[in-house]
C-alpha positions in Angstrom: 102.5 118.2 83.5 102.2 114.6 84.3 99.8 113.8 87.8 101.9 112.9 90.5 99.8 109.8 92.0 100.6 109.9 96.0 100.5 106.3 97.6 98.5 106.6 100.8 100.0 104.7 103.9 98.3 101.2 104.6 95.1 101.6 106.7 95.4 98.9 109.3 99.2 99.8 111.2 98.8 96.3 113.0 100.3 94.7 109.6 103.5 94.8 110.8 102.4 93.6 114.3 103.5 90.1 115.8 100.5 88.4 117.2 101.2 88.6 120.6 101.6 92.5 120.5 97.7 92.2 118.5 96.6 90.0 121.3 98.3 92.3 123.9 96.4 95.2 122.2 93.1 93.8 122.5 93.6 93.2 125.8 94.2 96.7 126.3 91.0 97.7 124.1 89.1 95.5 126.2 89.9 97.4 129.1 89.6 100.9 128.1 86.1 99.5 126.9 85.1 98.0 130.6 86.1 101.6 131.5 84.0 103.5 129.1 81.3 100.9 130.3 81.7 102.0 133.5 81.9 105.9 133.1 78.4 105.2 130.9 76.9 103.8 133.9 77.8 106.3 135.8 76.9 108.7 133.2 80.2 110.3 133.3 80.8 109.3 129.6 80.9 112.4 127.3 80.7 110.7 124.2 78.9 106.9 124.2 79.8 107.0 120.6 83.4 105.5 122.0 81.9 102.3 122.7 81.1 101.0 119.4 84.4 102.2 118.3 86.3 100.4 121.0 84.7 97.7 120.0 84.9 97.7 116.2 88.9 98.6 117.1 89.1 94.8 118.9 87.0 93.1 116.6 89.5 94.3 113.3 92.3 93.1 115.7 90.8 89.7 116.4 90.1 89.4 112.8 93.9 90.4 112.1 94.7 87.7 114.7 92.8 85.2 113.2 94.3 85.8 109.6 97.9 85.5 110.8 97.5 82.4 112.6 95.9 80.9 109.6 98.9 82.0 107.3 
């Protein structure tokens, strides 16, 4: 029997994304991470771990921000 190959959905969803809704996403990372910043200080944070991902999440939407408006 031949393979079956199985193509895999893109990996960044914000492709199809207009730049405003990118930027209005940041915007909305940004908060949740003042939040998480704020639940750390008050060490009512379960997982820190969620910072660097909030902030990874905005820094691959600035960089998919940046490559549209160069395009």
């Amino acid at each position: 029997m031949a393979e079956k190959t199985v193509k895999k959905p893109a990996k960044n969803a914000e492709v199809v994304k207009t730049v405003d809704e990118l930027k209005a996403e940041v915007a909305t990372k940004r908060a949740d991470l003042l939040e998480a910043k704020r639940s750390l200080a008050a060490g009512e944070l379960a997982n820190p771990r969620v910072l660097g991902t909030y902030r990874k999440d905005i820094a691959r939407l600035l960089t998919e921000i940046n490559l549209k408006e160069q395009q």
